[in-house]
MARRO-101405 format. One record per residue (C-alpha): residue number from 1; residue in three letters; z, y, x. Coordinates in pm, 1 decimal. Layout:
MARRO-101405
<rec NUM, "ala", <Z, Y, X>>
...
END
This chain:
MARRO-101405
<rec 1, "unk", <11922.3, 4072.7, 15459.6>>
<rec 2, "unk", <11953.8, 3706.9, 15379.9>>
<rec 3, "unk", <11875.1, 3678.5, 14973.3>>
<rec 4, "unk", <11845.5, 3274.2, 14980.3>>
<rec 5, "unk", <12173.5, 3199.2, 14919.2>>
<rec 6, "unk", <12266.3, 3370.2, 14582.8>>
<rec 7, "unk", <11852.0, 3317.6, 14491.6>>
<rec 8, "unk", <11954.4, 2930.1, 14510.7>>
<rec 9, "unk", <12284.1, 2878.0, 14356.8>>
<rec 10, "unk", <12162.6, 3105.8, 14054.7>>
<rec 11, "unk", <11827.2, 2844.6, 14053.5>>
<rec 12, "unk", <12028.4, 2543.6, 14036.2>>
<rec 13, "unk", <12201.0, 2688.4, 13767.4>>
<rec 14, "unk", <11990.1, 2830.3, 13561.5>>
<rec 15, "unk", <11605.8, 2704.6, 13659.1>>
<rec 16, "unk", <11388.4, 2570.1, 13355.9>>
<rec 17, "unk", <11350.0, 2219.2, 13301.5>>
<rec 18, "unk", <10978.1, 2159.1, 13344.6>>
<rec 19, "unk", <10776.8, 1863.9, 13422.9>>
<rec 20, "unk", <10670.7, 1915.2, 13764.0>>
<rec 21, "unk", <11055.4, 1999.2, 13864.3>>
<rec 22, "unk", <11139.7, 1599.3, 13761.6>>
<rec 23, "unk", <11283.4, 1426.5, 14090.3>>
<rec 24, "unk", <11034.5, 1207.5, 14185.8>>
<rec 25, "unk", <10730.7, 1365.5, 14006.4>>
<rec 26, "unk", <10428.8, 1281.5, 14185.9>>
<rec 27, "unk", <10205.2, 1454.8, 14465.1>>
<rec 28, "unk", <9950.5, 1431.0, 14214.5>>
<rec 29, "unk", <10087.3, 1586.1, 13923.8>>
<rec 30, "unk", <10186.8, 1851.0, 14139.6>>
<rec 31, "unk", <9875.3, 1938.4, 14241.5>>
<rec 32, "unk", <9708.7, 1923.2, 13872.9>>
<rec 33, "unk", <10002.8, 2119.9, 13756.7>>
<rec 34, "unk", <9977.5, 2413.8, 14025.9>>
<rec 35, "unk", <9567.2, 2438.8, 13963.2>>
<rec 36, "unk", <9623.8, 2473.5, 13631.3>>
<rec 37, "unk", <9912.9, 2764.3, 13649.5>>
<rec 38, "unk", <9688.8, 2948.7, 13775.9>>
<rec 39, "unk", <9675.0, 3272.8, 13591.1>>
<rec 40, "unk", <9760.6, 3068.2, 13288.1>>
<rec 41, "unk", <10107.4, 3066.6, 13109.4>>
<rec 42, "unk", <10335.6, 2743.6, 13155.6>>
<rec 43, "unk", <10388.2, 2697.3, 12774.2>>
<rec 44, "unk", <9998.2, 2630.9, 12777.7>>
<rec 45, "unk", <9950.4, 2453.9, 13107.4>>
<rec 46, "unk", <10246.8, 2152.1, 12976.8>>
<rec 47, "unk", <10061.4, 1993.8, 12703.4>>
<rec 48, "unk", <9747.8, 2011.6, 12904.2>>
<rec 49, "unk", <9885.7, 1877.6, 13203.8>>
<rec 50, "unk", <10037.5, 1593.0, 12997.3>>
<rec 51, "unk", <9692.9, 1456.9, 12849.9>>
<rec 52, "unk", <9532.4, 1528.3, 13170.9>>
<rec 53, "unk", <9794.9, 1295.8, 13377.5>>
<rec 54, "unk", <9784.0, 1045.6, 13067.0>>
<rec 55, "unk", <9377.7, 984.9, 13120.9>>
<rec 56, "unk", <9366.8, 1050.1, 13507.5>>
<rec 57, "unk", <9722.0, 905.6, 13661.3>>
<rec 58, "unk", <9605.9, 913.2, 14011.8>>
<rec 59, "unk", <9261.6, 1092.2, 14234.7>>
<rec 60, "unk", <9075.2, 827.1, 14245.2>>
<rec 61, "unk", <9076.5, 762.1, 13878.8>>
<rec 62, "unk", <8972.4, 1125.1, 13805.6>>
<rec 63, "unk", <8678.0, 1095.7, 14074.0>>
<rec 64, "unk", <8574.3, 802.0, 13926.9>>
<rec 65, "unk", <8515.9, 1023.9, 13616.9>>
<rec 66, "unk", <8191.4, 1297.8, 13578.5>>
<rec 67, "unk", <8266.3, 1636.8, 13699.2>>
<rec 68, "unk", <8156.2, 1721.6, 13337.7>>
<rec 69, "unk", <8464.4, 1529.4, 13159.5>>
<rec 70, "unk", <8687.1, 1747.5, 13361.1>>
<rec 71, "unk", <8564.9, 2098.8, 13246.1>>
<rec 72, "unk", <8565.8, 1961.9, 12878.3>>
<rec 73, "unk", <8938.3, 1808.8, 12921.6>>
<rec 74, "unk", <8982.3, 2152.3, 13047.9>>
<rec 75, "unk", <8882.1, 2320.4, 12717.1>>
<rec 76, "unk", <9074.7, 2648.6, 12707.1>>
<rec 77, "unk", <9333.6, 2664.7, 12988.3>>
<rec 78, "unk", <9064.2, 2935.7, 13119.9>>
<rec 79, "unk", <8871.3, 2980.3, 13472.4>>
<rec 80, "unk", <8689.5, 2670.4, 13395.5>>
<rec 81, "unk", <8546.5, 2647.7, 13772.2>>
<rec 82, "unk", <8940.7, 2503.7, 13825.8>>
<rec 83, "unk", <8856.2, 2163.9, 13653.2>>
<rec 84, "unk", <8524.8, 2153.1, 13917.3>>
<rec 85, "unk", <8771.6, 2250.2, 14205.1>>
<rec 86, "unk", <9019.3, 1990.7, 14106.4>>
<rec 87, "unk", <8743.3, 1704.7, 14031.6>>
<rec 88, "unk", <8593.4, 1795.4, 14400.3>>
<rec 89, "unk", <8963.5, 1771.4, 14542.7>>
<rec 90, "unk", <8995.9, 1454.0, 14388.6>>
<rec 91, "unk", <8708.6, 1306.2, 14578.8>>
<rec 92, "unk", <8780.3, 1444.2, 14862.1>>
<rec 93, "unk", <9134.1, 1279.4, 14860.2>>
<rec 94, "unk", <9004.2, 915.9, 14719.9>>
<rec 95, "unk", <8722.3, 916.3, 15006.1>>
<rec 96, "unk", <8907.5, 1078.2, 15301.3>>
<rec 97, "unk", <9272.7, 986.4, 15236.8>>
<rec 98, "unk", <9295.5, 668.5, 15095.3>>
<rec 99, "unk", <9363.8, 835.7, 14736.3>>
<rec 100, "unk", <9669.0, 958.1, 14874.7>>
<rec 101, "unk", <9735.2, 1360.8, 14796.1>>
<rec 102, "unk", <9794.4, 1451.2, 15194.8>>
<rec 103, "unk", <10143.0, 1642.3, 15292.7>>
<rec 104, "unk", <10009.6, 1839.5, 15574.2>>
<rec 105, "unk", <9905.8, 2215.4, 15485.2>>
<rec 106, "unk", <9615.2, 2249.7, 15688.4>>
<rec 107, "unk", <9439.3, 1868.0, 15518.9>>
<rec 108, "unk", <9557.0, 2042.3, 15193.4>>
<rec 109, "unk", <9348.2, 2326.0, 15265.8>>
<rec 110, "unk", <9056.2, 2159.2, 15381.3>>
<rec 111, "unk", <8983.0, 2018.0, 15027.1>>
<rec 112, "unk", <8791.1, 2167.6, 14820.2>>
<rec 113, "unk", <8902.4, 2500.7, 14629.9>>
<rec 114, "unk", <9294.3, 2455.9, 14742.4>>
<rec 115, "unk", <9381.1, 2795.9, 14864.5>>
<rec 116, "unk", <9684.4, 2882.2, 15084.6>>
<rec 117, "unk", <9918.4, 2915.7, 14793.4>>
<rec 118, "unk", <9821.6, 2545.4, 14661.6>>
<rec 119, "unk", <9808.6, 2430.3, 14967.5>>
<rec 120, "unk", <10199.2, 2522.5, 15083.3>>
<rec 121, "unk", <10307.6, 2463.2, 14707.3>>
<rec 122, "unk", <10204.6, 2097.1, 14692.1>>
<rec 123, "unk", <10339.5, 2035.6, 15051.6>>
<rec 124, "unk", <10703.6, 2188.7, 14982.1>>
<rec 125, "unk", <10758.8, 2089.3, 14631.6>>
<rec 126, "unk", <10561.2, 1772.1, 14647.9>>
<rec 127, "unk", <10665.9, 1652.1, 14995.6>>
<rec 128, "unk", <10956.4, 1860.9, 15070.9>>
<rec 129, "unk", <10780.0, 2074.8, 15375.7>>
<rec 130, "unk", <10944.6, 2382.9, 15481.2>>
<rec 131, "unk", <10667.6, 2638.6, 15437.4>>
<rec 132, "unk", <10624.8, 2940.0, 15278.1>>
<rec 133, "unk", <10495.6, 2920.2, 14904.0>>
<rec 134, "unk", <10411.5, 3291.0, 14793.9>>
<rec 135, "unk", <10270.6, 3370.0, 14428.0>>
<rec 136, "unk", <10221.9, 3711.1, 14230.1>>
<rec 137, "unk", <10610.4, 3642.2, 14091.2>>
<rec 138, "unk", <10767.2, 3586.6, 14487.6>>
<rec 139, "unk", <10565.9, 3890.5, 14601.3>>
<rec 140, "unk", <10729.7, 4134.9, 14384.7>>
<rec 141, "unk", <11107.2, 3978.9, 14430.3>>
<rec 142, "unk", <11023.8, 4045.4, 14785.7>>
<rec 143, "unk", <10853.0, 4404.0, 14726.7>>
<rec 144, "unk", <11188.2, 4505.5, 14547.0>>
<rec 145, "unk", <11450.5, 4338.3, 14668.5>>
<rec 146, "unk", <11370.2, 4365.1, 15064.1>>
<rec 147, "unk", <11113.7, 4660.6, 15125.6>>
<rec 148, "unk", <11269.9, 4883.3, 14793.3>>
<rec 149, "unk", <10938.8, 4877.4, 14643.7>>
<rec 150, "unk", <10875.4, 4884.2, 14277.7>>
<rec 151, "unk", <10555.3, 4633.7, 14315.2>>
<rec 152, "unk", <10376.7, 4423.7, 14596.4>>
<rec 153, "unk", <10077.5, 4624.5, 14624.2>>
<rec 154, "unk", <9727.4, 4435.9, 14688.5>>
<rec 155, "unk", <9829.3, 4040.4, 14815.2>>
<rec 156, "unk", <9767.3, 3998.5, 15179.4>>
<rec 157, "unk", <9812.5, 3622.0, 15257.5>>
<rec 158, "unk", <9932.7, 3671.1, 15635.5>>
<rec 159, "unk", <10150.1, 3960.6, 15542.9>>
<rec 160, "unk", <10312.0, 3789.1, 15271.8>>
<rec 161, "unk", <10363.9, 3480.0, 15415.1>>
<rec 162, "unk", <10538.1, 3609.5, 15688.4>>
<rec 163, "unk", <10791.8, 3817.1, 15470.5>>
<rec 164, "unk", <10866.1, 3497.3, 15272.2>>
<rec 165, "unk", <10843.4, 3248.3, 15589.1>>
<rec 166, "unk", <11155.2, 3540.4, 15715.4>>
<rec 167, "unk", <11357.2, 3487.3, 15407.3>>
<rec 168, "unk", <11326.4, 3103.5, 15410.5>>
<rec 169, "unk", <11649.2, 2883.3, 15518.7>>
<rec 170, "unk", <11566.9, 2675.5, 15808.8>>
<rec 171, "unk", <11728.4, 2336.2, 15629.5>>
<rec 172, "unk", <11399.0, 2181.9, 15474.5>>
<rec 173, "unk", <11598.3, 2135.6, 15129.6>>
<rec 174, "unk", <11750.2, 2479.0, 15107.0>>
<rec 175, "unk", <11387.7, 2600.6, 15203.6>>
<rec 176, "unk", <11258.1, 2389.9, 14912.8>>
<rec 177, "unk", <11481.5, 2517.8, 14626.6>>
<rec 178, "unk", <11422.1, 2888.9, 14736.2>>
<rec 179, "unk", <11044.5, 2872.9, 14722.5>>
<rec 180, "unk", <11104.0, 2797.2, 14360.4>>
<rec 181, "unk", <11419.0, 3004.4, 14344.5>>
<rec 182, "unk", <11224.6, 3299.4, 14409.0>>
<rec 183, "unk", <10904.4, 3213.0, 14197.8>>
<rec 184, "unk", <11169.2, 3154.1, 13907.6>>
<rec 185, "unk", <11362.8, 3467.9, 13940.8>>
<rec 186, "unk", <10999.4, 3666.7, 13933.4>>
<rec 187, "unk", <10882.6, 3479.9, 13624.9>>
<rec 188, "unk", <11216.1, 3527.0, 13415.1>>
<rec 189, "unk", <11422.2, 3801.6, 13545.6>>
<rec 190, "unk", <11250.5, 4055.9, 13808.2>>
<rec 191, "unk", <10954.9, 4066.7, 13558.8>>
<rec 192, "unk", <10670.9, 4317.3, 13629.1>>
<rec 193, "unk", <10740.1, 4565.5, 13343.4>>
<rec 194, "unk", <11104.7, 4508.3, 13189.6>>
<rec 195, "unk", <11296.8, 4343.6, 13427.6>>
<rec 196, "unk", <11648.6, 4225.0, 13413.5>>
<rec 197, "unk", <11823.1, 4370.3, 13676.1>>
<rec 198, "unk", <12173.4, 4333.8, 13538.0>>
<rec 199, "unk", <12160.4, 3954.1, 13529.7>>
<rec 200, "unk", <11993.0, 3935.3, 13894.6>>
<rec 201, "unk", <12184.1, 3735.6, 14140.1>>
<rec 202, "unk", <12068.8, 3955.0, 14405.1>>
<rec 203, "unk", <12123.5, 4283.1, 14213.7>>
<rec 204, "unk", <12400.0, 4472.4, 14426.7>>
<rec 205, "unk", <12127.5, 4360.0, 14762.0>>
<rec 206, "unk", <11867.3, 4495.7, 14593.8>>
<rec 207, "unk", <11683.2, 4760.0, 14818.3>>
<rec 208, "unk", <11517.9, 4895.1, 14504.8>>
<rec 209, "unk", <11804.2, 4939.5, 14293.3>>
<rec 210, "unk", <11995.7, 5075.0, 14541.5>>
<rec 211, "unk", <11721.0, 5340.0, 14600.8>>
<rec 212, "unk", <11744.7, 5403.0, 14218.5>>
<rec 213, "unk", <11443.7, 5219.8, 14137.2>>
<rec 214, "unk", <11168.6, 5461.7, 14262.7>>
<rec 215, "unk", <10828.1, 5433.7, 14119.3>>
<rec 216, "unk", <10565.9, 5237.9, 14344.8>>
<rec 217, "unk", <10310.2, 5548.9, 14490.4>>
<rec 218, "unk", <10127.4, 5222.2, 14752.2>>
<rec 219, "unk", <9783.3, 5081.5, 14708.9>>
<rec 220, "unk", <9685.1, 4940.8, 14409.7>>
<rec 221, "unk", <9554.7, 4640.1, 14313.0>>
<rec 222, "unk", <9221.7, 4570.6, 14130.5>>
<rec 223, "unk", <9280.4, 4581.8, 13678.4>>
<rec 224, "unk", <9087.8, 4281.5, 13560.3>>
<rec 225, "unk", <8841.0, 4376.1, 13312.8>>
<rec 226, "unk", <8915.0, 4321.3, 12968.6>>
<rec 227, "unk", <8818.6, 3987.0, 12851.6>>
<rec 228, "unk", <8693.0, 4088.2, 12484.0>>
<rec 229, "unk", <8321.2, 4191.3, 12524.7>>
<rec 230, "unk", <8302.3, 4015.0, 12888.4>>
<rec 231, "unk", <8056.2, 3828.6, 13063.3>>
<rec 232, "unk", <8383.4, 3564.6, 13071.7>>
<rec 233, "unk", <8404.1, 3591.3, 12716.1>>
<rec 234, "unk", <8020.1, 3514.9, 12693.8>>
<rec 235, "unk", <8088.1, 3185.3, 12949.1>>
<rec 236, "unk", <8351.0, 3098.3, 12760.5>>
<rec 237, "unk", <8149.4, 3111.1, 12424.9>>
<rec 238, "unk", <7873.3, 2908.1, 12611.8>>
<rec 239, "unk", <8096.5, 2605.1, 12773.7>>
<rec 240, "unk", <8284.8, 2593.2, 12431.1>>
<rec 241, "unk", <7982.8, 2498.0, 12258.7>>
<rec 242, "unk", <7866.8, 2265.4, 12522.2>>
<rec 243, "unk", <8213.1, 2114.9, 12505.4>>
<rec 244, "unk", <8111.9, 2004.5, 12154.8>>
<rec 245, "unk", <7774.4, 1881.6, 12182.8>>
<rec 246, "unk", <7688.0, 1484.0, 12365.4>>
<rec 247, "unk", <7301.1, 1620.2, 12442.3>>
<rec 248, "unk", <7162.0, 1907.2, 12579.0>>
<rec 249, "unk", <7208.4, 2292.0, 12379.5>>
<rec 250, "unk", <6876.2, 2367.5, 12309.0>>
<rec 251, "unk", <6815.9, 2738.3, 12423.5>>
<rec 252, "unk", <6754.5, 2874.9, 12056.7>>
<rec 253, "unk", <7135.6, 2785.5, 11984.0>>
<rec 254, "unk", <7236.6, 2920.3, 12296.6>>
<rec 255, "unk", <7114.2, 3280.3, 12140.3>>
<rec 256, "unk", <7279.5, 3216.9, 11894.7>>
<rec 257, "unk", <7607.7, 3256.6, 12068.9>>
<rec 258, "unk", <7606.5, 3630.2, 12185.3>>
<rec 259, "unk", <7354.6, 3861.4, 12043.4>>
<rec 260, "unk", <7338.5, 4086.3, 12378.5>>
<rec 261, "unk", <7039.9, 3899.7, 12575.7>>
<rec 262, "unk", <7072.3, 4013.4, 12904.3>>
<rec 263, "unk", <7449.5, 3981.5, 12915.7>>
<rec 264, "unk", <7404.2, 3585.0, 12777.3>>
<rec 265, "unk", <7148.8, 3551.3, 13092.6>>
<rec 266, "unk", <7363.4, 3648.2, 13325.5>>
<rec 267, "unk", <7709.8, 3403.6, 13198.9>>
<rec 268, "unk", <7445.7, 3161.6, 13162.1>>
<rec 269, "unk", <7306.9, 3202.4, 13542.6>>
<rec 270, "unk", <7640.3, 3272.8, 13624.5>>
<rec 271, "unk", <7751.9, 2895.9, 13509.0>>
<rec 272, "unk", <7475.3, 2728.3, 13641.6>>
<rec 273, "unk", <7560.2, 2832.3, 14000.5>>
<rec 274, "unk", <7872.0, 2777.7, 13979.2>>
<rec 275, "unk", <7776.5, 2412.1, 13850.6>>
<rec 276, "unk", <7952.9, 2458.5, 13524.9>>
<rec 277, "unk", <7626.6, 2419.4, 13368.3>>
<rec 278, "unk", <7317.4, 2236.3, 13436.6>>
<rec 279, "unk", <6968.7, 2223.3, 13289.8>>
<rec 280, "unk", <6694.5, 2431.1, 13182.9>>
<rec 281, "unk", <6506.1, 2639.2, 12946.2>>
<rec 282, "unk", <6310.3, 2297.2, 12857.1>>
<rec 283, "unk", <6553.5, 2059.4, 12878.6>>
<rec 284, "unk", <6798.9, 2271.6, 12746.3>>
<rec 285, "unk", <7165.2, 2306.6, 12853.6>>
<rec 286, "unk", <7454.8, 2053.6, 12913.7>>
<rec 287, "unk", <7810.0, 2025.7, 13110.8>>
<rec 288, "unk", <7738.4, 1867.5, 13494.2>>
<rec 289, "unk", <7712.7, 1451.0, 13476.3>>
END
């Protein structure tokens, strides 16, 4: 079953206008703007991505920069450890590839913290490559509308690349627009818990609908914790005040921040491997130089 088609001419009709979608956008941006989707909503992401492209137009000018300035230009997209990734890709691309963001998956994926998602996304939207680009939202649209599944299950990256890679046109342009089509008809219409089936362009091939929507009995994925109370709440509380500070957080204010001491030990060691933080209890805390 061949869903492309009527995926794409209902995307070209209908797709959001967003930044990253401008004709001629660059590699770049692309890249910044796919890091920072990451479990984060777009409305959030575009003003971010804006001020962040305003102060670090290209790699180079962001690598130029201390790792620390990007996790406090990150402030509150979330999953801080993203600025460090994107900082260390940066690098990476100024040193190894002239500054240039590469087009070929597998250099994509050898930079630092680019995943295979990333990796394909910045190569097919960026640079037109016909690969498969699979995300949370192109998982499910395959889940219903091809295997009559109500959700994905856990992700498997070979699995699901190969169920996308079977659905994708071979024309490198048609390939293109579908990658998005199907990301965009996940997002707004083939949602997880109400979605619009009556205004999908694929409705009457729908293997799931035609099934009469049967309720998903697979594997299920792992529930993120709630974030109230969390040890990501806790690093969140800690990197917000460093954010706000030019010295070091002396360790008394750090208690100050969460009253539970063994939970505020373990965000706090929990930072400083990850690099997030550095210092000690003498010299106190501070965001990497």
């Amino acid at each position: 079953m061949a869903i492309a088609p009527a995926v794409n001419d209902w995307f070209v009709a209908n797709k959001r206008d967003l930044p990253w979608r401008a004709d001629g956008y660059p590699a770049w941006g692309i890249l910044v703007s796919e890091i920072m989707l990451q479990q984060t909503p777009v409305a959030r992401v575009i003003p971010r991505l804006e001020q962040w492209l305003d102060r670090w137009p290209t790699p180079a000018a962001l690598a130029a920069s201390p790792s620390g300035d990007a996790v406090r230009a990150w402030e509150r997209l979330g999953y801080p450890r993203r600025a460090l990734n994107l900082h260390a890709a940066a690098v990476a691309i100024t040193r190894d590839h002239g500054g240039v963001v590469p087009a070929d998956v597998d250099q994509l994926l050898a930079l630092p913290g680019i995943g295979a998602y990333t990796a394909r996304a910045v190569a097919a939207f960026a640079y037109g490559v016909r690969t498969p680009v699979v995300d949370t939202n192109v998982r499910r649209v395959l889940a219903r509308a091809v295997d009559g599944q109500a959700d994905a299950g856990p992700p498997s990256t070979k699995r699901d690349l190969a169920a996308m890679d079977a659905q994708l046109p071979a024309e490198t342009g048609q390939a293109r627009t579908f990658n998005a089509g199907a990301m965009e008809l996940g997002a707004v219409i083939c949602t997880a818990r109400s979605p619009r089936c009556e205004q999908c362009p694929i409705r009457d091939q729908c293997a799931w609908r035609a099934a009469g929507y049967p309720a998903y009995a697979g594997a299920k994925r792992v529930v993120q914790k709630k974030y109230e109370g969390s040890d990501r709440q806790v690093r969140g509380l800690i990197l917000a005040a460093l954010r706000q500070r030019d010295g070091a957080l002396p360790p008394d204010e750090l208690r100050t921040l969460w009253p539970d001491d063994t939970q505020r030990g373990r965000a706090l060691d929990g930072l400083l491997v990850d690099g997030l933080v550095t210092g000690t209890p003498d010299s106190g805390y501070s965001l990497p130089d």
